[in-house]
C-alpha positions in Angstrom: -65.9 -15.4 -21.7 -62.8 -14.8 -19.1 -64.7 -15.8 -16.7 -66.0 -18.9 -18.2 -62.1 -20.0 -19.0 -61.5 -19.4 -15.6 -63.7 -22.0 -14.2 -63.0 -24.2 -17.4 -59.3 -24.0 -16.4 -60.8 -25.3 -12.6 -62.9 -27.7 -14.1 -59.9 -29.2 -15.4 -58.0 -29.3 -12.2 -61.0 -30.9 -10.6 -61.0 -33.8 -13.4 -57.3 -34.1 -13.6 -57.6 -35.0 -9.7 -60.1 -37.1 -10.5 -58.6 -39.2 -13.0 -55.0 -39.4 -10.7 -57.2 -40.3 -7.4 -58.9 -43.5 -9.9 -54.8 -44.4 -10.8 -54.0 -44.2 -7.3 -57.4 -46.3 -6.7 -56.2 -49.1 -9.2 -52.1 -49.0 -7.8 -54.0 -49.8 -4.0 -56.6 -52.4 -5.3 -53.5 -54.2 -7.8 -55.4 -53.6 -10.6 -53.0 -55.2 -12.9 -55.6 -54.7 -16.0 -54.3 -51.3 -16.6 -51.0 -52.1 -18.3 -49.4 -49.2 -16.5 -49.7 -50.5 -12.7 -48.8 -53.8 -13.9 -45.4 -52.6 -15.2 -45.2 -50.2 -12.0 -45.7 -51.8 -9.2 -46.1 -55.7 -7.3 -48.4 -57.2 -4.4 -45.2 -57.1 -2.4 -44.6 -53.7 -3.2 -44.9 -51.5 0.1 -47.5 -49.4 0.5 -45.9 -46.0 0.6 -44.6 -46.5 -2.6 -47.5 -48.1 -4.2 -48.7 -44.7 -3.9 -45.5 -43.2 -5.3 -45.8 -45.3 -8.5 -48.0 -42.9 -9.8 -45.3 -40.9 -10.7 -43.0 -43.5 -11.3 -43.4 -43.9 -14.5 -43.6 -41.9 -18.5 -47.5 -42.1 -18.6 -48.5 -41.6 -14.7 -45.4 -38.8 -14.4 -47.3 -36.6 -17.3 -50.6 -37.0 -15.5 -48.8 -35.5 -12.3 -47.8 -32.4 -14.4 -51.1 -32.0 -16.3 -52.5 -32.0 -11.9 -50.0 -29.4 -10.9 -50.6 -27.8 -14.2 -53.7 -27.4 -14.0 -53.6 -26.5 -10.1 -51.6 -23.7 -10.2 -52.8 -22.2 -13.0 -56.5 -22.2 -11.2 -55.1 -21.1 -7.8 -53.1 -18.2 -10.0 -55.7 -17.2 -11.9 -58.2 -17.2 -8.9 -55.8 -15.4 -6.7 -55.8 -12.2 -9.5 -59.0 -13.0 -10.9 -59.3 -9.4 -11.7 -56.3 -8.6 -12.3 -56.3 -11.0 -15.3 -60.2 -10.3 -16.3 -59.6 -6.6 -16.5 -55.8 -5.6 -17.2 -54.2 -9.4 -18.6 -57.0 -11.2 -20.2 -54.4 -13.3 -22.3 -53.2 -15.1 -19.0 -55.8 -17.5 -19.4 -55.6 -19.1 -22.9 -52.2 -18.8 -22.7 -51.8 -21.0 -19.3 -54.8 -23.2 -21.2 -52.9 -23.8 -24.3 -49.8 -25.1 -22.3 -52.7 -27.6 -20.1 -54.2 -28.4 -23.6 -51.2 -29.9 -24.5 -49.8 -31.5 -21.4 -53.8 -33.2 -21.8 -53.3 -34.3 -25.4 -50.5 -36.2 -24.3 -51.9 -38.5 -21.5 -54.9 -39.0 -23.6 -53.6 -39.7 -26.9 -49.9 -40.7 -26.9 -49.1 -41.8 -23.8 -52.5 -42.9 -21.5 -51.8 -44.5 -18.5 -55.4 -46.2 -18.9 -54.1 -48.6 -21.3 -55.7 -52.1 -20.7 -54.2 -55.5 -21.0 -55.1 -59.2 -19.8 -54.8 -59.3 -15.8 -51.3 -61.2 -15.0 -51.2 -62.7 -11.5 -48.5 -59.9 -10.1 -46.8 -57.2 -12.0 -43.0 -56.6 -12.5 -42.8 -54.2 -9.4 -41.3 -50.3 -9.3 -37.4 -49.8 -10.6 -35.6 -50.6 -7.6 -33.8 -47.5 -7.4 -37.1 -45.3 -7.2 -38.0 -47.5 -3.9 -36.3 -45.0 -1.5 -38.1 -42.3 0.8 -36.3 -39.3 -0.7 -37.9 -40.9 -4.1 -41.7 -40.6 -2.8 -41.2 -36.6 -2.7 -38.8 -35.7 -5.2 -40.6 -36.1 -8.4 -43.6 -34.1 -6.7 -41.6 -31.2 -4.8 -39.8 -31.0 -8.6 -42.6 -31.0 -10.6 -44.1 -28.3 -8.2 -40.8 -26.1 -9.4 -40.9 -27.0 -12.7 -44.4 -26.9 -13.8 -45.4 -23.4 -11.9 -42.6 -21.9 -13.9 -45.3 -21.6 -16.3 -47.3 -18.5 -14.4 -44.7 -16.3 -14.2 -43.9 -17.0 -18.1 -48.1 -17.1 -18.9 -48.5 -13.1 -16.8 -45.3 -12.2 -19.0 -46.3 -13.1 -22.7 -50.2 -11.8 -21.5 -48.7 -8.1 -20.6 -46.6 -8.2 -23.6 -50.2 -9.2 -25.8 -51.9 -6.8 -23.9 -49.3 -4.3 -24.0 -49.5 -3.6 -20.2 -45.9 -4.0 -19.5 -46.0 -2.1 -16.0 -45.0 -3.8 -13.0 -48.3 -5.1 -12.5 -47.4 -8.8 -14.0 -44.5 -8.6 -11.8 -46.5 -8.1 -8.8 -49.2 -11.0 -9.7 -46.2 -13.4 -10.6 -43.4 -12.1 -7.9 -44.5 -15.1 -5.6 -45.4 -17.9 -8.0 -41.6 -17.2 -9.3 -40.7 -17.5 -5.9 -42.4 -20.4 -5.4 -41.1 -22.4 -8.3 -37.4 -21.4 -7.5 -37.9 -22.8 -3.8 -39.6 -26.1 -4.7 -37.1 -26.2 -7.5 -34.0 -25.5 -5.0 -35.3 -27.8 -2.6 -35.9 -30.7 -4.9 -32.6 -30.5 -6.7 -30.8 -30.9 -3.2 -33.4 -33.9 -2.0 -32.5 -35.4 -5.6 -28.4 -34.8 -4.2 -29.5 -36.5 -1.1 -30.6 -39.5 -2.7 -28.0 -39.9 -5.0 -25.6 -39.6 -2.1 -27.2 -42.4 -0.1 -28.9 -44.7 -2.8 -26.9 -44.8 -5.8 -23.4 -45.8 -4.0 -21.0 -43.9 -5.8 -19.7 -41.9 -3.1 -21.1 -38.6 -4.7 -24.2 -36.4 -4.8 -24.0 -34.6 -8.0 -22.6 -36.2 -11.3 -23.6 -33.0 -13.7 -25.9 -36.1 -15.2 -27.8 -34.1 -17.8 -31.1 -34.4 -16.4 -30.0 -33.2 -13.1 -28.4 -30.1 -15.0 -31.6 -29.7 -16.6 -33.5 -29.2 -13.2 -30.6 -26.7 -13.1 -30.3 -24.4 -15.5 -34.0 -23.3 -15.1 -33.1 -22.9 -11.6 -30.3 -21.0 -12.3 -32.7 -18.1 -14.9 -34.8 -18.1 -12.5 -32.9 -16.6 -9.9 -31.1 -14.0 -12.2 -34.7 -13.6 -12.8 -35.6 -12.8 -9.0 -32.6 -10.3 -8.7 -33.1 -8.6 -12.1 -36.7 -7.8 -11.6 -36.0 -6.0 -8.6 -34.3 -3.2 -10.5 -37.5 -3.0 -12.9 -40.0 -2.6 -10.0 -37.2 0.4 -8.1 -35.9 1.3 -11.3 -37.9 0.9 -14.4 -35.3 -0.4 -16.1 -34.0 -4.1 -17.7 -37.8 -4.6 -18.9 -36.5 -6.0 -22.5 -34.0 -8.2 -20.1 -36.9 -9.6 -17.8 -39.3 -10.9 -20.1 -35.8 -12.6 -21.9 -34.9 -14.4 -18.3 -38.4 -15.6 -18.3 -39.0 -16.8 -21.9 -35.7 -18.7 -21.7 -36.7 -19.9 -17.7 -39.7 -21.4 -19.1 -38.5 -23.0 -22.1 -35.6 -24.8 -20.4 -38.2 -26.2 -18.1 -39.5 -27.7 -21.4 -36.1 -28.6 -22.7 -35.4 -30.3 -19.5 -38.6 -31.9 -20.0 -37.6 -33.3 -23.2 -34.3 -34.8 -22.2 -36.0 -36.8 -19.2 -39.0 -38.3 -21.4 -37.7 -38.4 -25.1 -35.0 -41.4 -24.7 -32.6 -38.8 -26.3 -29.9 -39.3 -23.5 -28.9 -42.2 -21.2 -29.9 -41.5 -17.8 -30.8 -43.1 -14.5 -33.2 -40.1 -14.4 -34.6 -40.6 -18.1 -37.3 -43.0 -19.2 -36.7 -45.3 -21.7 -36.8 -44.3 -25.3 -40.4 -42.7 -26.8 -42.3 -41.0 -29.2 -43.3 -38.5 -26.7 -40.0 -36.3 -27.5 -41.1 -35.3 -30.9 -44.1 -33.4 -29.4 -42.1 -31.8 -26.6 -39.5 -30.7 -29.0 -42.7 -29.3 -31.2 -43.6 -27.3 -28.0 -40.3 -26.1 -27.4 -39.9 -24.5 -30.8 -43.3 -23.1 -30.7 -42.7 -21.5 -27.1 -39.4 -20.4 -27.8 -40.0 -18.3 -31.4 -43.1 -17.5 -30.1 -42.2 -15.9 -27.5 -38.7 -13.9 -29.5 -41.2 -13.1 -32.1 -43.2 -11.4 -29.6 -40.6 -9.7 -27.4 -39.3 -8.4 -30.7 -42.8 -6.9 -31.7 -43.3 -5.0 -28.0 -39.6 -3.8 -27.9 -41.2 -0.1 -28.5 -43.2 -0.6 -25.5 -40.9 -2.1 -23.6 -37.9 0.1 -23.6 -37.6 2.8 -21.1 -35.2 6.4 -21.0 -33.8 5.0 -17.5 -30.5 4.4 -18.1 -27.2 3.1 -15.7 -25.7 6.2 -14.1 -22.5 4.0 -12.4 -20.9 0.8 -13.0 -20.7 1.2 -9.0 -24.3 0.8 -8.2 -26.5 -1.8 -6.9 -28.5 -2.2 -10.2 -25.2 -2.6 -11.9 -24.5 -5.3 -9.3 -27.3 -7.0 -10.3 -26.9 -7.0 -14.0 -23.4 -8.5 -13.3 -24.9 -10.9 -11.1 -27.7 -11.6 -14.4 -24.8 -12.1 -16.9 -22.9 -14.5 -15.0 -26.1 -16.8 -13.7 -27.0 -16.8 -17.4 -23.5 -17.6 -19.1 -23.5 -20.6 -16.4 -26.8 -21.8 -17.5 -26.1 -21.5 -21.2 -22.6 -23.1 -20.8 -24.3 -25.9 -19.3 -27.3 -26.0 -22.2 -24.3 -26.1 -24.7 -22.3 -29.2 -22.7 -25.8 -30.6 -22.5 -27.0 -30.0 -26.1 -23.4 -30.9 -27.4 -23.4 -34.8 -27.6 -27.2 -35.0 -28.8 -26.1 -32.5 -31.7 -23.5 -34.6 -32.8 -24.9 -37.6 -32.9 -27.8 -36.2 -34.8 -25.6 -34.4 -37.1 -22.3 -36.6 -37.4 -23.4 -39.6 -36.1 -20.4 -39.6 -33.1 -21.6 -40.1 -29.9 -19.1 -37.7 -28.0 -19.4 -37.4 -23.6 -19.0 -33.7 -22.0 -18.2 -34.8 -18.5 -17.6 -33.5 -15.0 -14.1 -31.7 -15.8 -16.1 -29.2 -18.6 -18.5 -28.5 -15.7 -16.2 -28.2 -12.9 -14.3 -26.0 -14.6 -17.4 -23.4 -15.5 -18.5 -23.7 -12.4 -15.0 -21.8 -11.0 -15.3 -19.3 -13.9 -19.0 -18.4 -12.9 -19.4 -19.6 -9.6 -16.2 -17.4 -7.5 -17.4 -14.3 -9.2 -21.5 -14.8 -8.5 -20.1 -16.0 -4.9 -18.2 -12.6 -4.0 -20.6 -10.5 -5.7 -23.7 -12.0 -3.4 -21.1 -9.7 -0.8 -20.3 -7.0 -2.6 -24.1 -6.3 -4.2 -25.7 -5.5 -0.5 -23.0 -2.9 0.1 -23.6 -0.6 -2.9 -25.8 2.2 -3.2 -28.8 2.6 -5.4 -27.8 4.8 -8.3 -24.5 5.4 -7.7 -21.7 4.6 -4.8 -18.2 6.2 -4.0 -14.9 4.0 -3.7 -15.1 5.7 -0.2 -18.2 4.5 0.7 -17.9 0.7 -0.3 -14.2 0.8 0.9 -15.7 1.4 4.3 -18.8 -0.3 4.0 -16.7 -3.6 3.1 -13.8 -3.2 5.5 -15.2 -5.2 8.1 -15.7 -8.4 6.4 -12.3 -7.6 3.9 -10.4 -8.7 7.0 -12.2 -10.9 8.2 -11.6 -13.0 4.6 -8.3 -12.0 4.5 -7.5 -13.5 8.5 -9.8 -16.7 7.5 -8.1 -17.4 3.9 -4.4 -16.9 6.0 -4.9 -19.0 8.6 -6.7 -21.7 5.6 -3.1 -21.7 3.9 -1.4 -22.0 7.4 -3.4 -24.7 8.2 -2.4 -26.6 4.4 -5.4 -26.0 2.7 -3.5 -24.7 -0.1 -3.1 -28.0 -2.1 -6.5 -26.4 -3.9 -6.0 -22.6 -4.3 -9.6 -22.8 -5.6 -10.9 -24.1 -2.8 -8.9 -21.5 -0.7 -10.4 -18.6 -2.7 -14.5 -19.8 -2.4 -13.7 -19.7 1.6 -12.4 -16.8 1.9 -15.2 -15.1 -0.6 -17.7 -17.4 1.6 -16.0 -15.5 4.6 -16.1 -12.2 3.0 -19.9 -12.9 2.4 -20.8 -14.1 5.6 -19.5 -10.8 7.3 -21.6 -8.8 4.8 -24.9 -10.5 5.6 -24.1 -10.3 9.6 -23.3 -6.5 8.9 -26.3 -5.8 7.1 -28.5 -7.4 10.0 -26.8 -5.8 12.4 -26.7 -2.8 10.8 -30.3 -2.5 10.4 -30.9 -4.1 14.0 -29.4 -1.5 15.7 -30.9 1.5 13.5 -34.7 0.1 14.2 -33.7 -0.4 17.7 -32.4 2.9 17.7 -35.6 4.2 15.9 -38.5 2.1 18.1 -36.2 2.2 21.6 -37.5 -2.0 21.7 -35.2 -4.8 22.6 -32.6 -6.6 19.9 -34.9 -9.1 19.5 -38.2 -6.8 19.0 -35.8 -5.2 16.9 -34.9 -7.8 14.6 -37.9 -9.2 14.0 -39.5 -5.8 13.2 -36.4 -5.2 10.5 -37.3 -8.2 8.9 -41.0 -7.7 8.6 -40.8 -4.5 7.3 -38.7 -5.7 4.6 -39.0 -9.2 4.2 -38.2 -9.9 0.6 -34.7 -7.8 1.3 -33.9 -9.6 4.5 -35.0 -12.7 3.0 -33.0 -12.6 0.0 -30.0 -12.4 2.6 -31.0 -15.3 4.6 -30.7 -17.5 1.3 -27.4 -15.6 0.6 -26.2 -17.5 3.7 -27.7 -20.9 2.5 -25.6 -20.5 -0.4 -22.3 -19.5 1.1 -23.0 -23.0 3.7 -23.6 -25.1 0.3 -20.4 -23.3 -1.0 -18.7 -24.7 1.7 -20.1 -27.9 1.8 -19.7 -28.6 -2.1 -15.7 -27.2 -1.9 -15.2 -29.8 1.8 -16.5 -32.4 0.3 -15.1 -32.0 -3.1 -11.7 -30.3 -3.0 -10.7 -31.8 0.9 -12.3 -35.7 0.7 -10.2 -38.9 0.9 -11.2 -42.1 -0.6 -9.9 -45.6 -0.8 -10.9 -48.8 -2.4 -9.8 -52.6 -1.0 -10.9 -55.8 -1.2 -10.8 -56.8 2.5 -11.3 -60.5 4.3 -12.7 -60.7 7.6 -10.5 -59.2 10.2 -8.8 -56.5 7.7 -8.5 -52.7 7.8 -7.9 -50.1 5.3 -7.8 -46.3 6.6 -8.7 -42.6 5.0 -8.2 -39.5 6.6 -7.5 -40.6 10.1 -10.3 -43.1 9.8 -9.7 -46.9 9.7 -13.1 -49.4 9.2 -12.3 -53.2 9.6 -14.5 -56.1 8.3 -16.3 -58.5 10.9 -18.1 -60.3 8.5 -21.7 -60.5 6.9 -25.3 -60.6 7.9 -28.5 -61.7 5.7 -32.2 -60.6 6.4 -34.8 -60.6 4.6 -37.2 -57.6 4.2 -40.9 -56.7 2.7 -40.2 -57.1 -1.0 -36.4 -57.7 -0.8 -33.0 -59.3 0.5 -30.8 -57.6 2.5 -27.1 -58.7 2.3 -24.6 -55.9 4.9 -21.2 -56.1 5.8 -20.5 -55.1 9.3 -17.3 -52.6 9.7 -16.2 -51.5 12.6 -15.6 -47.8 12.4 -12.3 -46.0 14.7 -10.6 -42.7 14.6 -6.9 -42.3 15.8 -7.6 -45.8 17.3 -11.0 -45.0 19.0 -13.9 -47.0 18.4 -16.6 -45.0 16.6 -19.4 -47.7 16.1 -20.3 -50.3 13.7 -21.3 -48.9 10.4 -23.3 -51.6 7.9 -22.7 -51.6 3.8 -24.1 -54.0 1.2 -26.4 -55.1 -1.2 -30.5 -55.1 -1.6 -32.1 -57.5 -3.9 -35.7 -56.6 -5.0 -36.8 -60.6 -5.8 -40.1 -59.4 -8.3 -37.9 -57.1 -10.3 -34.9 -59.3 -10.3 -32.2 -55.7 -9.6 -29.5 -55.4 -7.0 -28.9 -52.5 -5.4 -26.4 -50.7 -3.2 -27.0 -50.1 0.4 -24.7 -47.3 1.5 -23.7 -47.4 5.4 -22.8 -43.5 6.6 -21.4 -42.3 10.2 -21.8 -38.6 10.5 -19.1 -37.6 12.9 -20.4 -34.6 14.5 -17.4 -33.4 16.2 -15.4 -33.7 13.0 -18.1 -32.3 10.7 -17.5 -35.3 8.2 -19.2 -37.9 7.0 -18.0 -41.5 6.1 -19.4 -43.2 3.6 -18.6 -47.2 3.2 -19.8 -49.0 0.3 -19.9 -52.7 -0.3 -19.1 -52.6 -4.1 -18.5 -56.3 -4.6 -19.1 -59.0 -2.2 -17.0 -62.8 -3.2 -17.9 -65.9 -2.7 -14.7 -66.9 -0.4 -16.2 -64.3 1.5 -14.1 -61.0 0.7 -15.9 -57.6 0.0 -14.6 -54.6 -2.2 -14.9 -51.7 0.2 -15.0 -48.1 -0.9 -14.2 -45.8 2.2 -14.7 -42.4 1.4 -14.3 -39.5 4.2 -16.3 -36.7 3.3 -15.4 -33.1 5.3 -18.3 -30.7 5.8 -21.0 -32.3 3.6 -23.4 -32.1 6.2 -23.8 -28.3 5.4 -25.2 -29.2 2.2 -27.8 -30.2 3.8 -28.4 -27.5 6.4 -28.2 -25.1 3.4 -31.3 -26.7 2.2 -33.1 -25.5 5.2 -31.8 -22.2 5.5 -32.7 -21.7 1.9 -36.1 -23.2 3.1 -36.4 -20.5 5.4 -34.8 -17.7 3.5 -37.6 -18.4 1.0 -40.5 -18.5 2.9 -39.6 -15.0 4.8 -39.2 -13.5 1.3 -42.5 -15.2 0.1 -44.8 -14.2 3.0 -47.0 -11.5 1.9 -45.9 -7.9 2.9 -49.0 -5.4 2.8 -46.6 -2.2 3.1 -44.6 -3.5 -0.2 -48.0 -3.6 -2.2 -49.1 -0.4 -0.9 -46.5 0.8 -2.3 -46.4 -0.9 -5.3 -49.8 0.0 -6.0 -49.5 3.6 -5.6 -46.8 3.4 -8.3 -48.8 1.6 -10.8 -51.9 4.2 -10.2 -49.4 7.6 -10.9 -47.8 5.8 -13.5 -50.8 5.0 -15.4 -53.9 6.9 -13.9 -53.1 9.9 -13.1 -51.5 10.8 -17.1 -55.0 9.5 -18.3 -56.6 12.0 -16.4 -54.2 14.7 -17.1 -54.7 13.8 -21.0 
């Protein structure tokens, strides 16, 4: 019967592709009989996002997850086909429940087969989804989101099975891995696109859809760290399968927000009946899965207990606590409004300050901790010990953070502090790899090079994890430059006037009209100088889309390599005598936000790429731990 649910759950991958290949089929042939690729896309429409309107809307966008539903699972259950056939037989019914349900949408409540009488066009794709960074968002999210629900199905099935040994861990490690990357990626391509699309000079408005991609993000990295004391300590087994129960069901929470109509959102569909059901499957998962952590707690607890509150475990736990609060601190300021309008019927707005402000109380600690954690001992470490482990990059923060307040940084002590813990981390991670470096090279006689790369292989996940330490200290720095250290100005110019930010002046020549595939393009050309220096001409305006009838904001942006800014103009209001309303925003170190997307990339992948020595190893722990006793018995 496993078996057989095994290829059923394949089957269903192979018709789920089928049925998204015949909607892709009818978007390419203009099929405007099917009511959803009328109201999706236009003859005009080009075809690169003809093809993206399959996930452009509420009934295609659930057939996307049902796909990647349905794909991972198989690949999953293939890849550990007898792990889960002989030691975790409930992975499958448990990963087919959540496809059965993600199917019953799509085919009863929202089809995207629904027919209608052929118009001559349809009303195109929402002209802010008809961007590039748009045609691989919603699929590098959904890949995040959706394969969240592996680690969660291995979790619950060791728990029925009461096989709550590392061995669920080791067939889930990399699919957790896996969904944090795509997740992490897709949240910063979804910054990049609001930065350059949406023309409001930012990247991140803590909209509560985007903090819903979050906060499972956020789990599922104290996830990632906390596991690692389970598998080299036995311990936090009770807090592991929490992280993931609550990863998972804020994947489905997040879920809810974006397709129930409950919150206003340029990321949200329009209101739906479809949130009833996803709130159904929220409560189900969640109590569920208390009900059963509460019924295994017997099985799940172990004698290990924390020896120092100066250890690496206990590092870990602090890091735990502090990734969680963050995340629940956001589900509250998310959760907040939609209670009280359900409850009082006042609509109330938690806005950037509440976030901004957790983000400081969580964010400093988590950032000098990612420093502190590498230099601790398993077990138990001295004052001595980390004093002289950490002295090295101590001054090197101390040196950076004094010459930041010579310099007049200190008009935002906050940002002053997440440099110099940014510092302090930095040093850590470089004296960790060079550390290690120079022991192997000491060990094997090779080259630094040689060296290097045989420290990392033999301990990729370790090594890895650091890597993505240091894309998190350059998106620190990025986020604090941008944030705490930008300059921005807003005038209504006539051709032949300046206004000026941070050094920067842009002056108006005029306008320029084109017309492009499916739209209008209206720019104002600026010419662009520092300290009097011609930088170039930067152009800002307006798009309109002429089936969907929508304007839209082109944003012009000079990155100024030498300065490691960007500046952003934006042509908020064009007049007819010919004035524009110009928003000149300077924006310092941005660009690392970006770069910390592919150091993360890469960070990831190391720590994802299969390591024989760590399974060996793994598997010789499982086998005395739960072998050899059998046989002793």
């Amino acid at each position: 019967m496993l078996e057989s649910a095994v290829n059923a759950l394949v089957s269903a991958f192979i018709g789920t592709a089928l049925a998204a290949a015949t909607l892709v089929l009818a978007f390419v042939r203009h099929d405007f009989s099917l009511s959803y690729v009328a109201n999706h896309s236009s003859r005009e429409l080009p075809l690169g996002y003809t093809l993206a309107a399959l996930w452009s809307g509420q009934e295609g966008s659930l057939l996307l997850w049902l796909l990647v539903l349905t794909g991972v699972g198989a690949a999953a259950l293939l890849l550990n086909r007898r792990l889960v056939v002989d030691v975790l037989p409930w992975t499958v019914p448990i990963l087919a429940g959540i496809a059965a349900f993600f199917a019953l949408i799509p085919n009863v409540v929202a089809s995207p087969f629904g027919t209608q009488p052929a118009p001559l066009n349809g009303v195109g794709m929402n002209a802010s989804l008809q961007n590039p960074y748009m045609m691989i968002h919603p699929p590098v999210l959904y890949l995040g989101y959706v394969s969240l629900a592996i680690p969660f199905a291995f979790a619950m099935a060791a728990l029925l099975s009461r096989r709550v040994d590392e061995r669920w861990i080791v067939a889930s490690r990399r699919w957790t891995l896996f969904s944090w990357t795509f997740l992490g990626i897709a949240i910063l391509i979804g910054a990049k696109w609001a930065y350059e699309s949406i023309g409001w000079g930012g990247y991140y408005a803590w909209d509560p859809v985007e903090n819903a991609a979050l906060m499972p993000w956020l789990a599922a990295t104290a996830f990632l760290h906390s596991v690692m004391v389970q598998e080299k300590k036995n311990m936090l087994r009770v807090w592991n399968v929490v992280l993931i129960a609550l990863t998972f069901s804020l994947t489905l929470f997040g879920t809810f927000l974006t397709r129930s109509g409950a919150i206003n959102s340029i990321h949200s569909f329009s209101q739906s009946s479809i949130g009833g059901w996803f709130l159904a499957l929220i409560v189900v998962v969640a109590s569920g899965s208390a009900l059963l952590i509460l019924t295994r707690l017997d099985d799940l607890r172990t004698p290990t207990r924390f020896e120092s509150l100066a250890s690496r475990e206990a590092a870990f736990l602090y890091n735990n606590l502090l990734l969680v609060a963050f995340a629940l601190t956001m589900l509250w300021g998310v959760a907040f409004p939609l209670l009280s309008e359900a409850l009082r019927g006042e609509a109330v707005t938690v806005g950037p300050p509440y976030y901004n402000f957790f983000l400081k109380v969580f964010g400093l600690p988590l950032l000098l901790l990612m420093g502190i954690g590498p230099l601790l001992a398993w077990r138990r470490a001295s004052l001595r010990s980390v004093a002289r482990a950490a002295a090295w990059p101590f001054l090197l923060a101390v040196a950076v953070g004094a010459m930041l307040l010579v310099a007049g940084a200190g008009s935002s002590p906050p940002g002053v502090i997440a440099y110099t813990f940014a510092t302090f981390v930095t040093g850590a991670i470089v004296l960790e790899f060079w550390r290690g470096t120079r022991a192997r090279r000491d060990l094997d006689g090779s080259s630094w090079a040689g060296a290097f790369s045989s420290l990392v292989a033999r301990n990729r996940r370790r090594y890895g994890g650091y890597i993505s330490h240091a894309a998190v200290v350059l998106l620190a720095i990025g986020v604090v430059g941008s944030s705490a250290y930008g300059s921005t100005v807003t005038k209504t110019l006539a051709p032949g006037d300046s206004t000026s930010a941070a050094g920067y002046s842009a002056t108006y020549l005029g306008t320029t009209f084109e017309r492009g595939a499916n739209h209008d393009e209206l720019r104002g050309q600026f010419l662009l100088s520092y300290g009097g220096e011609s930088v170039g001409v930067v152009a800002a305006g307006k798009n309109h889309y002429n089936v969907e009838q929508f304007f839209s904001t082109a944003v012009g942006i000079h990155t100024d390599w030498l300065r490691a800014a960007d500046v952003m103009l934006i042509g908020d209001q064009f007049n007819p005598d010919g004035s524009v309303v110009l928003k000149l925003a300077v924006n310092p170190l941005i660009g690392l936000i970006w770069l910390a997307g592919i150091v993360f990339l890469v960070g990831s992948v190391v720590a994802m790429w299969p390591d024989a020595r760590e399974q060996r190893q793994l598997a010789r722990r499982s086998f005395e731990a739960h072998v050899v006793p059998v046989r002793a018995r």
